[in-house]
N, CA, C and O atoms as a GROMACS GRO file, in nm:
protein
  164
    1UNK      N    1  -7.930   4.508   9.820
    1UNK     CA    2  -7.990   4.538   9.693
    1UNK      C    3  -8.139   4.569   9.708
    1UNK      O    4  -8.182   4.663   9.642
    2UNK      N    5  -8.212   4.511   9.778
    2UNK     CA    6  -8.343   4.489   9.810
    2UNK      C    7  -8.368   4.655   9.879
    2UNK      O    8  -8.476   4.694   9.924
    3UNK      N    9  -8.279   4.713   9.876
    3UNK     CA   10  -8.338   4.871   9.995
    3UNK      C   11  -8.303   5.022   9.886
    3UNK      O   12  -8.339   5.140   9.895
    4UNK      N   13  -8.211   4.945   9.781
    4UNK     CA   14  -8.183   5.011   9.665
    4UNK      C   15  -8.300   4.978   9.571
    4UNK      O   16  -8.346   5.077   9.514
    5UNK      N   17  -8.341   4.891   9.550
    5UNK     CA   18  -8.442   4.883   9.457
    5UNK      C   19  -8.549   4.967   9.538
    5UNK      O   20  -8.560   5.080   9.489
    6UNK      N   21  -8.615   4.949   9.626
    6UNK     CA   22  -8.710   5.009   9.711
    6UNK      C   23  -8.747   5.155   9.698
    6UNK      O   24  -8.857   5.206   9.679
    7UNK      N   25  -8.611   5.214   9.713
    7UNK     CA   26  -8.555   5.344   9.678
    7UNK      C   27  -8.583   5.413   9.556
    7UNK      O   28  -8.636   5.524   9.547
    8UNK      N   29  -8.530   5.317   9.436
    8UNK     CA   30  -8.532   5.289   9.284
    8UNK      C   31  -8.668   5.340   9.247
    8UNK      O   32  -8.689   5.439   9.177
    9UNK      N   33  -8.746   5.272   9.296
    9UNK     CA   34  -8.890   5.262   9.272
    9UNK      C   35  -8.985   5.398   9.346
    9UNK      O   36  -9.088   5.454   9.310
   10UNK      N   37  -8.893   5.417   9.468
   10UNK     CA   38  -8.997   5.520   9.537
   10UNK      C   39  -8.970   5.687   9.454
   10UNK      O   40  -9.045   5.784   9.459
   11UNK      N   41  -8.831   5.674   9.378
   11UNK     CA   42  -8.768   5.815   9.355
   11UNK      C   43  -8.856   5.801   9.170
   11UNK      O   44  -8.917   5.896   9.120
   12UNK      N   45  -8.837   5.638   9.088
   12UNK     CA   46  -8.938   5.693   8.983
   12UNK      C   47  -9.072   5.679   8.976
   12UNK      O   48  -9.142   5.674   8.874
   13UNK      N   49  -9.101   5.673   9.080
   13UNK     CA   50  -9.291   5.684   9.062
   13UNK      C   51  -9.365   5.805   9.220
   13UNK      O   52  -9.390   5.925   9.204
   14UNK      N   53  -9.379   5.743   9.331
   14UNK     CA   54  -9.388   5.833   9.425
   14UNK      C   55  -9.338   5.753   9.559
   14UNK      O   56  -9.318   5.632   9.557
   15UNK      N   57  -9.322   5.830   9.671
   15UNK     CA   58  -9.306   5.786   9.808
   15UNK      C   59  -9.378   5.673   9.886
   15UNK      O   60  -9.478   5.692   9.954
   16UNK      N   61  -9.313   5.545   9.868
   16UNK     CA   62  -9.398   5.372   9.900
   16UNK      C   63  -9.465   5.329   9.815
   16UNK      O   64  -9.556   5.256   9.856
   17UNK      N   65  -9.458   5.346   9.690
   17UNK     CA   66  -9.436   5.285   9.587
   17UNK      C   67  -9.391   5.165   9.571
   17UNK      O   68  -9.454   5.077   9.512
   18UNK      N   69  -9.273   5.150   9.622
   18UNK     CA   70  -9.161   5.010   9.616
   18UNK      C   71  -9.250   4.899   9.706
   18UNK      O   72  -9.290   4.790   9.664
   19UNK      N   73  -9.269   4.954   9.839
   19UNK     CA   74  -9.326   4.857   9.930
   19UNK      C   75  -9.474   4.822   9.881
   19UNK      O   76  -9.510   4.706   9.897
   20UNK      N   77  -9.582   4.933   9.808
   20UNK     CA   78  -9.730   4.900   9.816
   20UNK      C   79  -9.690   4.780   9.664
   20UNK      O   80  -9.773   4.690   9.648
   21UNK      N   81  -9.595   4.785   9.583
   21UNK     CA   82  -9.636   4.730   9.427
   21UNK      C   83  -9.522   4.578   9.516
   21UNK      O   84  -9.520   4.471   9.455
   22UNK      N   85  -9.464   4.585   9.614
   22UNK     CA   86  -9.436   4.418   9.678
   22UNK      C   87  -9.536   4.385   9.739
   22UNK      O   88  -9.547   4.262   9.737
   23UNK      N   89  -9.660   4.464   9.824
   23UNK     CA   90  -9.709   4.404   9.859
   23UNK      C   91  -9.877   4.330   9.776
   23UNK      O   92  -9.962   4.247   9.807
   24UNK      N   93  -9.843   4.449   9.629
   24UNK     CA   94  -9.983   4.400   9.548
   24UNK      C   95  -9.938   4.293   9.437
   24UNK      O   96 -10.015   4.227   9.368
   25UNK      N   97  -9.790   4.289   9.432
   25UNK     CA   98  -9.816   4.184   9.271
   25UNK      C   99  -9.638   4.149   9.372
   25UNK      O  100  -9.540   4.221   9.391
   26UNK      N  101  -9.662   4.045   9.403
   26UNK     CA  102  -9.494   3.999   9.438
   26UNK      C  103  -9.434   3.945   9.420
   26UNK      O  104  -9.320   3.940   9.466
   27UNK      N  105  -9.506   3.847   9.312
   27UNK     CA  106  -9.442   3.799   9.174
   27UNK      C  107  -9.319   3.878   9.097
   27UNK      O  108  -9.197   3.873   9.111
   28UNK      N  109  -9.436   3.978   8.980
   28UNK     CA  110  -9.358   4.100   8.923
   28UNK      C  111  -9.262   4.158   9.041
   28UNK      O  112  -9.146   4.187   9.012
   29UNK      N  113  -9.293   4.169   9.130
   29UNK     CA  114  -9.178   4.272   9.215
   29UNK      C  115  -9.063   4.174   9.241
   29UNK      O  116  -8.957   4.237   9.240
   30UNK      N  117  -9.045   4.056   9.262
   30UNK     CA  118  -8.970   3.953   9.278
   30UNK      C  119  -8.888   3.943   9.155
   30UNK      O  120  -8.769   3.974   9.164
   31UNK      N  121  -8.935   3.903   9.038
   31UNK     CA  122  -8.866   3.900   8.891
   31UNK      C  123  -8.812   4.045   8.873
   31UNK      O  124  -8.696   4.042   8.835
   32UNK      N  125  -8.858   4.159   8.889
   32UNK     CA  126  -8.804   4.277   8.876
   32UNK      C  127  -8.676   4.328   8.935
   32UNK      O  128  -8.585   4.389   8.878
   33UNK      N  129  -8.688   4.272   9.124
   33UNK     CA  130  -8.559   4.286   9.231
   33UNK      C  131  -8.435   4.172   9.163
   33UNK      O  132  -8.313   4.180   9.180
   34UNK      N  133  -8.488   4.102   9.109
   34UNK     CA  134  -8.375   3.971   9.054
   34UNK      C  135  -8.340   3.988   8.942
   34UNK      O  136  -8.239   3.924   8.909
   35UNK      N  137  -8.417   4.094   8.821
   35UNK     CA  138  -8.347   4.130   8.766
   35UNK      C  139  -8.258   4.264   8.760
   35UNK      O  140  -8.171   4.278   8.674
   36UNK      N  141  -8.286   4.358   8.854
   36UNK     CA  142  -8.211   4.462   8.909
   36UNK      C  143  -8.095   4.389   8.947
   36UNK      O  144  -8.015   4.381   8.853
   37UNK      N  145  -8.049   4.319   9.074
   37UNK     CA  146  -7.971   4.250   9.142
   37UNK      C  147  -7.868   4.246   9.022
   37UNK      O  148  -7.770   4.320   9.013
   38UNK      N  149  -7.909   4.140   8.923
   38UNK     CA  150  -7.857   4.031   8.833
   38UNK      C  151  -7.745   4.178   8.760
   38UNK      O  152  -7.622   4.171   8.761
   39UNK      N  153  -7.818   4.296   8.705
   39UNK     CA  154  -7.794   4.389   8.608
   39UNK      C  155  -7.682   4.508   8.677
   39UNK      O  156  -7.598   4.572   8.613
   40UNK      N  157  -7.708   4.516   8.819
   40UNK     CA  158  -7.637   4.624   8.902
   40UNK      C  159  -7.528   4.561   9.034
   40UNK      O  160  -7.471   4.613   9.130
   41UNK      N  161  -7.537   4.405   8.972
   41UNK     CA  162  -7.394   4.379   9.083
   41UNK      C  163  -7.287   4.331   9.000
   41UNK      O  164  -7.178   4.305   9.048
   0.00000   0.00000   0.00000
Protein backbone atom coordinates (compact mmCIF):
# COMPACT_ATOMS: atom_id res chain seq x y z
CA UNK A 1 0.00 0.00 0.00
CA UNK A 2 2.75 2.31 1.09
CA UNK A 3 4.32 2.34 -2.85
CA UNK A 4 0.68 2.93 -4.13
CA UNK A 5 0.14 5.80 -2.08
CA UNK A 6 3.66 7.17 -3.04
CA UNK A 7 2.60 6.84 -6.58
CA UNK A 8 -0.95 8.38 -5.59
CA UNK A 9 0.71 11.40 -4.55
CA UNK A 10 3.53 11.69 -7.15
CA UNK A 11 0.80 11.34 -10.28
CA UNK A 12 -1.60 14.24 -8.27
CA UNK A 13 0.82 16.82 -7.52
CA UNK A 14 4.45 16.30 -9.20
CA UNK A 15 7.39 13.68 -9.41
CA UNK A 16 8.65 12.99 -5.31
CA UNK A 17 6.12 14.58 -3.99
CA UNK A 18 5.03 11.44 -1.96
CA UNK A 19 8.59 10.96 -0.51
CA UNK A 20 9.57 15.02 0.08
CA UNK A 21 5.72 15.64 2.01
CA UNK A 22 6.94 11.99 4.28
CA UNK A 23 9.86 13.41 4.79
CA UNK A 24 8.49 17.19 5.80
CA UNK A 25 5.26 16.55 7.87
CA UNK A 26 5.15 12.58 8.77
CA UNK A 27 2.61 12.89 10.93
CA UNK A 28 -0.01 14.12 8.14
CA UNK A 29 1.66 11.64 5.72
CA UNK A 30 1.20 8.80 8.29
CA UNK A 31 -2.69 9.61 9.06
CA UNK A 32 -3.14 10.10 5.29
CA UNK A 33 -1.24 6.37 4.24
CA UNK A 34 -3.67 4.87 7.12
CA UNK A 35 -6.32 6.38 5.87
CA UNK A 36 -5.76 5.39 2.18
CA UNK A 37 -4.89 1.72 3.44
CA UNK A 38 -8.13 1.68 5.70
CA UNK A 39 -10.42 3.10 2.38
CA UNK A 40 -8.63 0.97 -0.61
CA UNK A 41 -8.23 -2.55 1.02
Amino acid sequence: MYELFIELLDQLYWNGYGVEFQETNLDAFNRQLAEFSNNNY
